[in-house]
N, CA, C and O atoms as a GROMACS GRO file, in nm:
protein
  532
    1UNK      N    1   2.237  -0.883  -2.152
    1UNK     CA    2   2.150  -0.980  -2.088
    1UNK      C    3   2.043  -1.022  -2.188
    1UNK      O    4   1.992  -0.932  -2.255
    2UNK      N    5   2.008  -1.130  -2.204
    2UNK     CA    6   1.940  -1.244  -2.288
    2UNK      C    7   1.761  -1.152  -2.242
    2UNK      O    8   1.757  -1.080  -2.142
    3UNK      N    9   1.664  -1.168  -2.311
    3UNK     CA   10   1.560  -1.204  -2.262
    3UNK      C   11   1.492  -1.302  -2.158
    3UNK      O   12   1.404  -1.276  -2.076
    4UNK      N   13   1.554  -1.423  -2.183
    4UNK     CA   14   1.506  -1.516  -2.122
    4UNK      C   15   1.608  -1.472  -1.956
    4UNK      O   16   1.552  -1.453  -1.849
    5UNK      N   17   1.714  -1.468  -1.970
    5UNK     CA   18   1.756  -1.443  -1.850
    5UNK      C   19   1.741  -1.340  -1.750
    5UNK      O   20   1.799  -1.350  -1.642
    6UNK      N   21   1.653  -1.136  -1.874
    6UNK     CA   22   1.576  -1.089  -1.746
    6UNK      C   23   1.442  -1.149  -1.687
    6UNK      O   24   1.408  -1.144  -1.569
    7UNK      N   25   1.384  -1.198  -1.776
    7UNK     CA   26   1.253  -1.294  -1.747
    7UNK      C   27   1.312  -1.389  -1.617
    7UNK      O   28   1.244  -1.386  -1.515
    8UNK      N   29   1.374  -1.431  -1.618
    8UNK     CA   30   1.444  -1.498  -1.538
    8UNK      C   31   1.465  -1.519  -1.386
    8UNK      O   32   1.442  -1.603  -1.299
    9UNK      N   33   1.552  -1.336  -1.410
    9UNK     CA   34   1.556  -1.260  -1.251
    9UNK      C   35   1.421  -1.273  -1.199
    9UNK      O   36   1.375  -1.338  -1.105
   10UNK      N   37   1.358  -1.180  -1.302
   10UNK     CA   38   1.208  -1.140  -1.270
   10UNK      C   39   1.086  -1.229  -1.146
   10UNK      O   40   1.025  -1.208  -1.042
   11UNK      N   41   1.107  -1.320  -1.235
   11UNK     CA   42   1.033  -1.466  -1.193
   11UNK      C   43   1.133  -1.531  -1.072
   11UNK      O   44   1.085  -1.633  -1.023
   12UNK      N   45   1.244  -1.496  -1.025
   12UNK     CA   46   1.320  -1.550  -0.914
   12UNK      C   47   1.269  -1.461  -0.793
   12UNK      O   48   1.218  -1.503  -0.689
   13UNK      N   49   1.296  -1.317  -0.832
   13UNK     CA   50   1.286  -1.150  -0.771
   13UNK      C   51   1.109  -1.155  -0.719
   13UNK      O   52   1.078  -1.137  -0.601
   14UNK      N   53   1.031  -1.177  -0.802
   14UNK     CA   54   0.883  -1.243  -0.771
   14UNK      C   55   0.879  -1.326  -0.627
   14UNK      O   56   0.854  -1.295  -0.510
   15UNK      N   57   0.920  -1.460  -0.703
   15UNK     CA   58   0.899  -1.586  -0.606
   15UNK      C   59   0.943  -1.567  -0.458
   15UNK      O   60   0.898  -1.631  -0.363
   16UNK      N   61   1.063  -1.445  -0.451
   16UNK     CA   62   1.121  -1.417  -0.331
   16UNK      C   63   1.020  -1.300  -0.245
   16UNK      O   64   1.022  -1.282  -0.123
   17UNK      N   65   0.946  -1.239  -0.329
   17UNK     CA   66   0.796  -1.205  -0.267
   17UNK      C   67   0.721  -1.211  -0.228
   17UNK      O   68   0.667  -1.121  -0.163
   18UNK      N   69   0.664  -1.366  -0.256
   18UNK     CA   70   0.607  -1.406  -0.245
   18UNK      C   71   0.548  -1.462  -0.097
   18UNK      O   72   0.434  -1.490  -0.060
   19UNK      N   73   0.642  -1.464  -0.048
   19UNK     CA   74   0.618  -1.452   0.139
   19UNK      C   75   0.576  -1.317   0.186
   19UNK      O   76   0.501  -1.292   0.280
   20UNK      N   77   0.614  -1.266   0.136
   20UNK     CA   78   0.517  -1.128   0.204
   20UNK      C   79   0.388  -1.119   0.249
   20UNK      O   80   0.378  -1.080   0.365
   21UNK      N   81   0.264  -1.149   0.178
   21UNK     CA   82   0.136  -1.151   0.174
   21UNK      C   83   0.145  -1.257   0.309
   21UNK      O   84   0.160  -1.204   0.419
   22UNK      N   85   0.137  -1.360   0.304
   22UNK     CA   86   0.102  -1.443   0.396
   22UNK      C   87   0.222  -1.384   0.564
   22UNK      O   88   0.175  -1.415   0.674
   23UNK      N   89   0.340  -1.318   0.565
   23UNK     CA   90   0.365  -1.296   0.661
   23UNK      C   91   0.309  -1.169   0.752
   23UNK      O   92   0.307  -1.159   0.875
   24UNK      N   93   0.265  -1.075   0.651
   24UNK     CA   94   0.169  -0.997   0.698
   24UNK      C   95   0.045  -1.010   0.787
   24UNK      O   96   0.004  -0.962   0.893
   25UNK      N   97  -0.013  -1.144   0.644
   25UNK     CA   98  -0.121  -1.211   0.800
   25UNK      C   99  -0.105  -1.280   0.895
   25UNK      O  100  -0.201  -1.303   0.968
   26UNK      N  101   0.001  -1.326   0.917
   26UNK     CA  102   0.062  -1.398   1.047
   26UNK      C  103   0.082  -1.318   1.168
   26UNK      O  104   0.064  -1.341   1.288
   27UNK      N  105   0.134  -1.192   1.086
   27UNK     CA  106   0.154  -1.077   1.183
   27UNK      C  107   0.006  -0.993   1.235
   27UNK      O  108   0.000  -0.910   1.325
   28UNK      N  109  -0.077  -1.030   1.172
   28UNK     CA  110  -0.198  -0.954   1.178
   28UNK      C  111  -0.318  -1.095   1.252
   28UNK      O  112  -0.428  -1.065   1.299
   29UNK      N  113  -0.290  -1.174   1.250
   29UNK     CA  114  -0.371  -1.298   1.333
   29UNK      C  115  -0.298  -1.322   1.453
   29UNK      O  116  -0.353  -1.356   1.558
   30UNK      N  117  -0.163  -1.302   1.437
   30UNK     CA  118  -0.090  -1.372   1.570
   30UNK      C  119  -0.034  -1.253   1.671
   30UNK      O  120  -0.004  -1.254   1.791
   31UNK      N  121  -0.037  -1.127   1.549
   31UNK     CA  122   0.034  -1.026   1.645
   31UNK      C  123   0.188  -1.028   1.644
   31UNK      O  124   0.261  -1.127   1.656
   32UNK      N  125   0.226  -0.883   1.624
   32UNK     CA  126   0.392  -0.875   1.573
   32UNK      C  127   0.467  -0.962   1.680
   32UNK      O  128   0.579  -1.000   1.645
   33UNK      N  129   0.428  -0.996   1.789
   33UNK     CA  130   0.531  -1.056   1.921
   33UNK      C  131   0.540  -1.165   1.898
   33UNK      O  132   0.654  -1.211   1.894
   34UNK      N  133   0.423  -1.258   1.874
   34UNK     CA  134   0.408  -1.368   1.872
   34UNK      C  135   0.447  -1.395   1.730
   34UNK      O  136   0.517  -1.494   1.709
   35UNK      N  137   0.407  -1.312   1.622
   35UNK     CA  138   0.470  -1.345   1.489
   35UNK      C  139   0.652  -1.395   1.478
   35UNK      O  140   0.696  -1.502   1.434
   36UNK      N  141   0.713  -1.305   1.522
   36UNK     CA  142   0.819  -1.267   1.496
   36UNK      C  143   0.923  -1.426   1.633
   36UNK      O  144   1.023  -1.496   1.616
   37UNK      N  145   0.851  -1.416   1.718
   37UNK     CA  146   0.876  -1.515   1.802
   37UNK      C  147   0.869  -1.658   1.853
   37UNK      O  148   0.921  -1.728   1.939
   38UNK      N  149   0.795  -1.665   1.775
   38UNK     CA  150   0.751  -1.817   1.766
   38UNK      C  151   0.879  -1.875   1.723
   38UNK      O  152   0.956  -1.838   1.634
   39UNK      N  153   0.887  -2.009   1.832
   39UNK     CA  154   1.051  -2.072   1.791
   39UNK      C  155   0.978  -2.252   1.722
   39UNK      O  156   1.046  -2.346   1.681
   40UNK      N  157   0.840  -2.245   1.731
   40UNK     CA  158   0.780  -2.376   1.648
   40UNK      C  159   0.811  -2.365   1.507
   40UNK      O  160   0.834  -2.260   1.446
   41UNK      N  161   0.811  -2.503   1.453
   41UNK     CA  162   0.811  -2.535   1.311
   41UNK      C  163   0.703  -2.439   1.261
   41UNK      O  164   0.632  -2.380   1.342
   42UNK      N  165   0.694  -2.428   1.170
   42UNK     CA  166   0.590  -2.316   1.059
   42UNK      C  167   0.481  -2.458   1.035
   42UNK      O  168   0.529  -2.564   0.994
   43UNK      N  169   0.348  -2.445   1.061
   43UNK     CA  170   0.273  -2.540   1.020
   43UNK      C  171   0.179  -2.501   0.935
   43UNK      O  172   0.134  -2.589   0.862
   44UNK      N  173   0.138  -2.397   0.923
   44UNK     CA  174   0.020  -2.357   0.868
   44UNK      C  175  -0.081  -2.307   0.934
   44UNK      O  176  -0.175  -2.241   0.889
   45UNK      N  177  -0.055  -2.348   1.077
   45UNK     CA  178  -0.183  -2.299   1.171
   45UNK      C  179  -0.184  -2.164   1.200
   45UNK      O  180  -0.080  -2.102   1.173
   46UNK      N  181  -0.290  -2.093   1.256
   46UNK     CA  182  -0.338  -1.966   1.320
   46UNK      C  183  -0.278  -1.860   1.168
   46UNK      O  184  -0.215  -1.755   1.183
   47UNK      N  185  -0.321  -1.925   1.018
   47UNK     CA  186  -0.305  -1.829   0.932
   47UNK      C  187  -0.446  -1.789   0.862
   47UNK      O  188  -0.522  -1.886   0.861
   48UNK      N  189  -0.492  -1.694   0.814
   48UNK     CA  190  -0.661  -1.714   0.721
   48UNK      C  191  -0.686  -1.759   0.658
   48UNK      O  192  -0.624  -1.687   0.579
   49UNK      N  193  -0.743  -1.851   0.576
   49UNK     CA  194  -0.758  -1.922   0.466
   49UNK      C  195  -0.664  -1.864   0.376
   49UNK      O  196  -0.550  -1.909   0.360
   50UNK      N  197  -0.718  -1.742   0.304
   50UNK     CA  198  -0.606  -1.714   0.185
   50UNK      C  199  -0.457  -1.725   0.233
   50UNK      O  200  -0.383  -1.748   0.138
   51UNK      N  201  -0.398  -1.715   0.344
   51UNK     CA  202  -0.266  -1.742   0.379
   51UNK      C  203  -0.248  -1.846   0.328
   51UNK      O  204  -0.205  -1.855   0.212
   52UNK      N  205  -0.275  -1.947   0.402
   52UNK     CA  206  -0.272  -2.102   0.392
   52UNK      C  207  -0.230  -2.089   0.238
   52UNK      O  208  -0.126  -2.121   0.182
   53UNK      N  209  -0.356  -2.028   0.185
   53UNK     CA  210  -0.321  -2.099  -0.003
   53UNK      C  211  -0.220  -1.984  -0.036
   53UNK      O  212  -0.205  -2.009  -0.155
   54UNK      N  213  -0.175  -1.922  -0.022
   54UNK     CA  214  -0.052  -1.803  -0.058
   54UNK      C  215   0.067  -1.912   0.009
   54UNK      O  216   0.171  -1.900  -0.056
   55UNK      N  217   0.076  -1.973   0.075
   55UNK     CA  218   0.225  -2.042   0.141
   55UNK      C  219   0.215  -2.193   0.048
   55UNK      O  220   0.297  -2.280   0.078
   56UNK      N  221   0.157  -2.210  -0.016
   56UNK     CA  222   0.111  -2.316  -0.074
   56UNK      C  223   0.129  -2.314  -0.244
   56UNK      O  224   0.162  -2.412  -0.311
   57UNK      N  225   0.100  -2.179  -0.296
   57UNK     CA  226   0.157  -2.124  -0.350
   57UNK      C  227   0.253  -2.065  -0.404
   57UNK      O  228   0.286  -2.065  -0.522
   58UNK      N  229   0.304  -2.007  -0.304
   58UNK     CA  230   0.465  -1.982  -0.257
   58UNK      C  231   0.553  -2.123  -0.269
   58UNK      O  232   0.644  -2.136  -0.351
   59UNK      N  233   0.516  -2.223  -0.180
   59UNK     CA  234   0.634  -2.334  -0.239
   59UNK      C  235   0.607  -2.433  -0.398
   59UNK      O  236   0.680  -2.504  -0.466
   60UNK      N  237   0.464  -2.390  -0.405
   60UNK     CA  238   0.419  -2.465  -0.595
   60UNK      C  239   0.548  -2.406  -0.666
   60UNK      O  240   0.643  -2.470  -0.713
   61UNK      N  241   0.524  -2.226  -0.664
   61UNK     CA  242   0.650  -2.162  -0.721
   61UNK      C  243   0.789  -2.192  -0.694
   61UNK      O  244   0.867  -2.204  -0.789
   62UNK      N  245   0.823  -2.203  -0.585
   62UNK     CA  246   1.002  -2.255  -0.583
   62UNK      C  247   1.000  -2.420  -0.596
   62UNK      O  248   1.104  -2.477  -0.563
   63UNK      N  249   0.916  -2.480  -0.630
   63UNK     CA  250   0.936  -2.628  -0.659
   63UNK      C  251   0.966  -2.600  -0.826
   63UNK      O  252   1.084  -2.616  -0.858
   64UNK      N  253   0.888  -2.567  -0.915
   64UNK     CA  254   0.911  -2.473  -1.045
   64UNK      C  255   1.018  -2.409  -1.107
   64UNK      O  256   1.067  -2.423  -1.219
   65UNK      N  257   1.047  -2.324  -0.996
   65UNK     CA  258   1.209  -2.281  -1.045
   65UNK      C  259   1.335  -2.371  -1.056
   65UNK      O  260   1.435  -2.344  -1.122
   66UNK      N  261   1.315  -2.475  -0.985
   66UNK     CA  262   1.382  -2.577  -0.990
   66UNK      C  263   1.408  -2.637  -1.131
   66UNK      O  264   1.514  -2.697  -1.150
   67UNK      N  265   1.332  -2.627  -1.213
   67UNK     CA  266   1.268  -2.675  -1.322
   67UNK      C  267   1.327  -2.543  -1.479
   67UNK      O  268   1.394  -2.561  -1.580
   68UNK      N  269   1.248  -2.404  -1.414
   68UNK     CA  270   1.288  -2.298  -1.462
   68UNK      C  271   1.394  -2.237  -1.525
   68UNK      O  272   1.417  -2.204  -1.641
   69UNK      N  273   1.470  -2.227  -1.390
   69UNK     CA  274   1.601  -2.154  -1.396
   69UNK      C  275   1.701  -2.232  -1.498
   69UNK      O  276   1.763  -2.177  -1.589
   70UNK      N  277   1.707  -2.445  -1.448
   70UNK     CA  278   1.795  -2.447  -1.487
   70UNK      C  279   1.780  -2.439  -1.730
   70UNK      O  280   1.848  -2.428  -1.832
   71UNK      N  281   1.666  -2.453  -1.689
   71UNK     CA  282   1.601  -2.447  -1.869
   71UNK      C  283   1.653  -2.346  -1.903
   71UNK      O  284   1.741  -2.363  -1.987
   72UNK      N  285   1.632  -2.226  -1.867
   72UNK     CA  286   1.725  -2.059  -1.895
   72UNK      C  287   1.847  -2.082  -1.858
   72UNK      O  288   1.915  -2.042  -1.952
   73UNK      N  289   1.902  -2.114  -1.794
   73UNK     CA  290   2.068  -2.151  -1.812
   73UNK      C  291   2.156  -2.229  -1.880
   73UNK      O  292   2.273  -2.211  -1.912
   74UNK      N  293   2.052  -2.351  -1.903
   74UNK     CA  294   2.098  -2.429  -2.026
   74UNK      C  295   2.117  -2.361  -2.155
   74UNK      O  296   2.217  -2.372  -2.226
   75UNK      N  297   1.960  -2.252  -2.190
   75UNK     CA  298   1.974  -2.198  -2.328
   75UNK      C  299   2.084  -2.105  -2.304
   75UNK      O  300   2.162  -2.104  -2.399
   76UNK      N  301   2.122  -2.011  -2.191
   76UNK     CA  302   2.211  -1.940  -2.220
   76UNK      C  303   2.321  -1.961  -2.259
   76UNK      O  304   2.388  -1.890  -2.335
   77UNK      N  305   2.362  -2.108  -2.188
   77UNK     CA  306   2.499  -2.190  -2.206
   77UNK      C  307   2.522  -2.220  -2.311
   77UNK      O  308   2.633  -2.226  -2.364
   78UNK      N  309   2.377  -2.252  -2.373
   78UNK     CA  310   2.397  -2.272  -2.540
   78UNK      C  311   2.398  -2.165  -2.615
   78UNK      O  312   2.426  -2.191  -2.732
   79UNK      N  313   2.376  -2.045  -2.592
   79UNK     CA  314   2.383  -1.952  -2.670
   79UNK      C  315   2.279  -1.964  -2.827
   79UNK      O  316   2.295  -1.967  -2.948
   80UNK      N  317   2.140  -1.971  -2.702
   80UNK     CA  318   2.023  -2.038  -2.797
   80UNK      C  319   1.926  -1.926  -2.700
   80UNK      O  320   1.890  -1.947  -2.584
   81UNK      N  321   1.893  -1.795  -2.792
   81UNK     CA  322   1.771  -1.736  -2.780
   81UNK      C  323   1.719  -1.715  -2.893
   81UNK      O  324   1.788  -1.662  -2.980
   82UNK      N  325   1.552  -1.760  -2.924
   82UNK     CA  326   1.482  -1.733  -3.041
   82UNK      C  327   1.337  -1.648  -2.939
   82UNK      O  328   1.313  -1.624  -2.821
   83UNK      N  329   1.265  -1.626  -3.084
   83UNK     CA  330   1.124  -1.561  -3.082
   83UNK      C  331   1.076  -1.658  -2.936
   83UNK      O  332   1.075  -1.618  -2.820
   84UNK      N  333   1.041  -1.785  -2.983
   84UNK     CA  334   0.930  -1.876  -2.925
   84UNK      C  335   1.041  -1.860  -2.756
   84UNK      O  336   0.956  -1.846  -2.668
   85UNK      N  337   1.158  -1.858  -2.701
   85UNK     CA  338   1.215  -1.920  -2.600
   85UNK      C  339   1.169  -1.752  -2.509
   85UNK      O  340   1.092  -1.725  -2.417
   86UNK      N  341   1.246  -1.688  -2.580
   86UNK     CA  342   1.145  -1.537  -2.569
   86UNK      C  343   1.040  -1.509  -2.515
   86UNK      O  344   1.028  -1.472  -2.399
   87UNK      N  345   0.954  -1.525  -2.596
   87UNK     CA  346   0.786  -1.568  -2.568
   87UNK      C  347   0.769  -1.644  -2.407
   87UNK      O  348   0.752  -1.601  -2.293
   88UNK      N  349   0.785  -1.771  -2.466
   88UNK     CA  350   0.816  -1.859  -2.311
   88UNK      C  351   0.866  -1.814  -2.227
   88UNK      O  352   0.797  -1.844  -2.130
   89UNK      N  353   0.975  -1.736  -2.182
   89UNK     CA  354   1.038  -1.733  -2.045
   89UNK      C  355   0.925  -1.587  -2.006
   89UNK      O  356   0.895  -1.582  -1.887
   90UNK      N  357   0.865  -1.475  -2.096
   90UNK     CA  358   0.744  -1.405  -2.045
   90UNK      C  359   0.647  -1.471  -1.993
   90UNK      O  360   0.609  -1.443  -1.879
   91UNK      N  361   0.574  -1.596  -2.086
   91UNK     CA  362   0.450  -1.656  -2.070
   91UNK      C  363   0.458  -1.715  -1.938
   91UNK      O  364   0.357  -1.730  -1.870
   92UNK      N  365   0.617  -1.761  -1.884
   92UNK     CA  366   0.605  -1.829  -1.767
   92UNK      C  367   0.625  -1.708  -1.651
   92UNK      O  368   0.595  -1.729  -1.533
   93UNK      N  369   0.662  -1.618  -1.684
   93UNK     CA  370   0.658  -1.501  -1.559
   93UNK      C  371   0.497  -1.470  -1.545
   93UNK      O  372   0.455  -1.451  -1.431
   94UNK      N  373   0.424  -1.466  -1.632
   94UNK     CA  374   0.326  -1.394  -1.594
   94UNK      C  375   0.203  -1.506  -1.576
   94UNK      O  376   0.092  -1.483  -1.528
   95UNK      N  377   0.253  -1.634  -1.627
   95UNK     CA  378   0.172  -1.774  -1.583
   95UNK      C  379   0.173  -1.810  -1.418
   95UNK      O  380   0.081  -1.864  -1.356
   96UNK      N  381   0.296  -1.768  -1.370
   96UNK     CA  382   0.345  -1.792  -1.232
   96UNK      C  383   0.275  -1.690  -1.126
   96UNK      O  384   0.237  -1.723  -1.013
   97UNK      N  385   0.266  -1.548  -1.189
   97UNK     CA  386   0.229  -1.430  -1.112
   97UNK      C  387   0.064  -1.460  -1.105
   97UNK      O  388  -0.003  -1.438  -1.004
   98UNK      N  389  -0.009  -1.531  -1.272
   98UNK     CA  390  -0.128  -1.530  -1.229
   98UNK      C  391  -0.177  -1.656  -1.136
   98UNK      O  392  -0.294  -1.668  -1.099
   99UNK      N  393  -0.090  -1.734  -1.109
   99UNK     CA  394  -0.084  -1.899  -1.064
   99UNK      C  395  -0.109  -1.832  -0.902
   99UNK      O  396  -0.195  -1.854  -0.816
  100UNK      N  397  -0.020  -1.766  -0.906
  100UNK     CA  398  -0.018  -1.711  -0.704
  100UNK      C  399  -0.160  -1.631  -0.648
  100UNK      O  400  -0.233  -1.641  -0.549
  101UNK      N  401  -0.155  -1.537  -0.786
  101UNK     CA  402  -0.290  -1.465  -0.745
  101UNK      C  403  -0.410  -1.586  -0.686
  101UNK      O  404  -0.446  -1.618  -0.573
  102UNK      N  405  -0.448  -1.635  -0.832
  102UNK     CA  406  -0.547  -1.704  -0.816
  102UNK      C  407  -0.548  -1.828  -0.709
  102UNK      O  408  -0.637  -1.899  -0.661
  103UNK      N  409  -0.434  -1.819  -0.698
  103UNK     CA  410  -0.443  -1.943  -0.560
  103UNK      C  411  -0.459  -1.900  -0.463
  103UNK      O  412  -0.540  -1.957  -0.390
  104UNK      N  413  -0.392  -1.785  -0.419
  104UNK     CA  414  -0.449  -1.726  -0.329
  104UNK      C  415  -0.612  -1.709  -0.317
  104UNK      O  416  -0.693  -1.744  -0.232
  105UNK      N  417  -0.620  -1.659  -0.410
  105UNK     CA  418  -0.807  -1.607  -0.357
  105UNK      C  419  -0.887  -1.702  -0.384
  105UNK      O  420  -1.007  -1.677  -0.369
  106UNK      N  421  -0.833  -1.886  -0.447
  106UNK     CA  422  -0.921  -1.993  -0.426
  106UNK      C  423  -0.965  -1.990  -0.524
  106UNK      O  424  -1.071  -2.053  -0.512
  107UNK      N  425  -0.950  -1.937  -0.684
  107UNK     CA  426  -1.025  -1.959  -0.813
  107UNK      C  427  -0.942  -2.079  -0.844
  107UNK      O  428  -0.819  -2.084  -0.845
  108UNK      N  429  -1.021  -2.168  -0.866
  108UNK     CA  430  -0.950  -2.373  -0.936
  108UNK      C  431  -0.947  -2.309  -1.070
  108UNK      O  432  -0.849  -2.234  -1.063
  109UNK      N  433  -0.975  -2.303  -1.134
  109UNK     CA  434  -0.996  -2.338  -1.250
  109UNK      C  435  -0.888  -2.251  -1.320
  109UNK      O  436  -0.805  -2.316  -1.383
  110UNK      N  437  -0.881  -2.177  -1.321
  110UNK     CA  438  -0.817  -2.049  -1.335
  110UNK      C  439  -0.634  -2.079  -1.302
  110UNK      O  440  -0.532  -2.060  -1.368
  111UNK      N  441  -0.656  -2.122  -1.194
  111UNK     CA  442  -0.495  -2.164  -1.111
  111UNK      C  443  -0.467  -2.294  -1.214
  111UNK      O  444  -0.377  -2.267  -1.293
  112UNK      N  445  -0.514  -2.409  -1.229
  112UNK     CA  446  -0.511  -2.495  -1.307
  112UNK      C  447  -0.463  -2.449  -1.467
  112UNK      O  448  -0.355  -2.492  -1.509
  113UNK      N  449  -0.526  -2.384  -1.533
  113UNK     CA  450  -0.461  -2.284  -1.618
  113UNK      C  451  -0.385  -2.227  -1.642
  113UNK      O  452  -0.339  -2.219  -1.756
  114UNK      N  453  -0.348  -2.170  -1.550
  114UNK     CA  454  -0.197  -2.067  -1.515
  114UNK      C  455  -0.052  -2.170  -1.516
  114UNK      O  456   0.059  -2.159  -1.568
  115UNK      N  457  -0.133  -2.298  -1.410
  115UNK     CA  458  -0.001  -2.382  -1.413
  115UNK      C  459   0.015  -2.447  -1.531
  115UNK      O  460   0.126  -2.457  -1.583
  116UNK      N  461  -0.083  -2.492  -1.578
  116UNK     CA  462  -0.082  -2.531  -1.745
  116UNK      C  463   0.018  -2.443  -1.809
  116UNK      O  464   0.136  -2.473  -1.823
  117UNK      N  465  -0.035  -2.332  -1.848
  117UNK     CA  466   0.069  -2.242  -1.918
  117UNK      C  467   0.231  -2.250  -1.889
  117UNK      O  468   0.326  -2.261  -1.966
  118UNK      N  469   0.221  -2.240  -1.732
  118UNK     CA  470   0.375  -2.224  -1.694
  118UNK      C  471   0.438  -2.330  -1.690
  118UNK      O  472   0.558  -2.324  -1.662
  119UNK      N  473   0.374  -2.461  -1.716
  119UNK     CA  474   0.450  -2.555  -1.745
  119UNK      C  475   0.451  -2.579  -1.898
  119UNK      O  476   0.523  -2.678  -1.913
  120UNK      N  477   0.409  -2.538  -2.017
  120UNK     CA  478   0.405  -2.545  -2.197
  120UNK      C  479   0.552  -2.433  -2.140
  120UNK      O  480   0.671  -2.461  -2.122
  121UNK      N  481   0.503  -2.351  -2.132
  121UNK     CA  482   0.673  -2.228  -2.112
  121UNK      C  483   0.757  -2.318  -2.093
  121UNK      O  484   0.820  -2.342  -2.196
  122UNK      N  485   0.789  -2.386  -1.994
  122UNK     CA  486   0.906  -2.511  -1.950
  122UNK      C  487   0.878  -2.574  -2.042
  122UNK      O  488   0.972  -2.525  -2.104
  123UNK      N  489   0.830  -2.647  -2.121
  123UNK     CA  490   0.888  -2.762  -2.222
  123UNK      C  491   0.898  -2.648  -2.365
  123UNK      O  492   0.923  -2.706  -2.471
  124UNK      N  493   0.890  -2.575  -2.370
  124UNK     CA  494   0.914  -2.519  -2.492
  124UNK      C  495   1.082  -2.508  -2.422
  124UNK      O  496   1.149  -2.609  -2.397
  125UNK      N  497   1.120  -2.393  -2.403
  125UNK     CA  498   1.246  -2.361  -2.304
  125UNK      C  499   1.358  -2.528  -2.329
  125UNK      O  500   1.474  -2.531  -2.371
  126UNK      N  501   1.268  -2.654  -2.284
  126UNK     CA  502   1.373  -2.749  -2.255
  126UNK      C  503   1.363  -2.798  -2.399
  126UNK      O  504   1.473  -2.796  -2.455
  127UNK      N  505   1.289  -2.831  -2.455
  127UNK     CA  506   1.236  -2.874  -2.587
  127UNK      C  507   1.346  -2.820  -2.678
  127UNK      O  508   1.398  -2.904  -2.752
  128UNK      N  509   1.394  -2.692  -2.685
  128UNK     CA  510   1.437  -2.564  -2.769
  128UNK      C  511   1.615  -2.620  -2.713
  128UNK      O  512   1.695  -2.688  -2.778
  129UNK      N  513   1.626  -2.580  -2.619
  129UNK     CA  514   1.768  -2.629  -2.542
  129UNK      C  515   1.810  -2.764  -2.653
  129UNK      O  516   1.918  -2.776  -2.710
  130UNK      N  517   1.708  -2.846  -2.663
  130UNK     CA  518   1.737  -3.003  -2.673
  130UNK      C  519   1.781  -3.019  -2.821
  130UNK      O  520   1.859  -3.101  -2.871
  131UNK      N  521   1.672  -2.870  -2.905
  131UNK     CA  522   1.720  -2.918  -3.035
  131UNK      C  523   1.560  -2.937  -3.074
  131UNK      O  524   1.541  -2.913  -3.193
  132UNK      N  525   1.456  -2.969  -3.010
  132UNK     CA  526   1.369  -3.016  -3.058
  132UNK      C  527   1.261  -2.946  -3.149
  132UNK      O  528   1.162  -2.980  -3.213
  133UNK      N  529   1.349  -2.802  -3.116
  133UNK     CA  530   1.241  -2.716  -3.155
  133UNK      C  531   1.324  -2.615  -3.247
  133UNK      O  532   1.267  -2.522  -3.302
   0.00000   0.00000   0.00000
């Protein structure tokens, strides 16, 4: 297995986590009965603030992987791992992990940053695939 492709899992294995936090407080504002039972659309309502931005969060990240995954599958297809693609598919695991934190607990500036990073990771990744790099 490639680097970029355990980085890969990692950051998939993550993102699929990423519901946890906020279903906890659903369960803890609404109560396990009403959590678990509710047959309404998911809106956002009756969650705590930090929920709200954790589910918000949560789909920033799987809009991303969209983006992600297929960049690491391309290089694998190409049978293109270097230092820098390396680098990148870490920088974007741990750009993504700090992207959730901080959104969650409402630091801007910080989250803005994180996504910065995890998107330079993606164009290096596609950049590299392309030849460009």
């Amino acid at each position: 297995m490639t680097t970029e492709i355990h980085w890969m899992l990692l950051t998939v294995l993550m993102t699929a986590l990423f519901w946890l936090p906020y279903i906890l407080d659903r369960i803890a504002v609404r109560g396990l009965i009403r959590a678990v039972a509710d047959d309404r659309p998911e809106t956002g309502e009756h969650h705590s603030l930090w929920a709200k931005r954790a589910m918000r969060a949560h789909a920033n990240a799987i809009e991303n992987l969209a983006i992600f995954v297929p960049a690491v599958l391309a290089l694998h297809a190409l049978n293109i791992s270097t230092p820098a693609t390396q680098s990148a598919a870490a920088a974007y695991f741990a750009a993504r992990l700090i992207h959730f934190v901080v959104y969650t607990g409402g630091v801007p500036y910080i989250r803005t940053l994180a996504f910065a990073a995890g998107w330079v990771a993606q164009v290096v990744l596609i950049a590299t695939a392309l030849g460009w790099m």
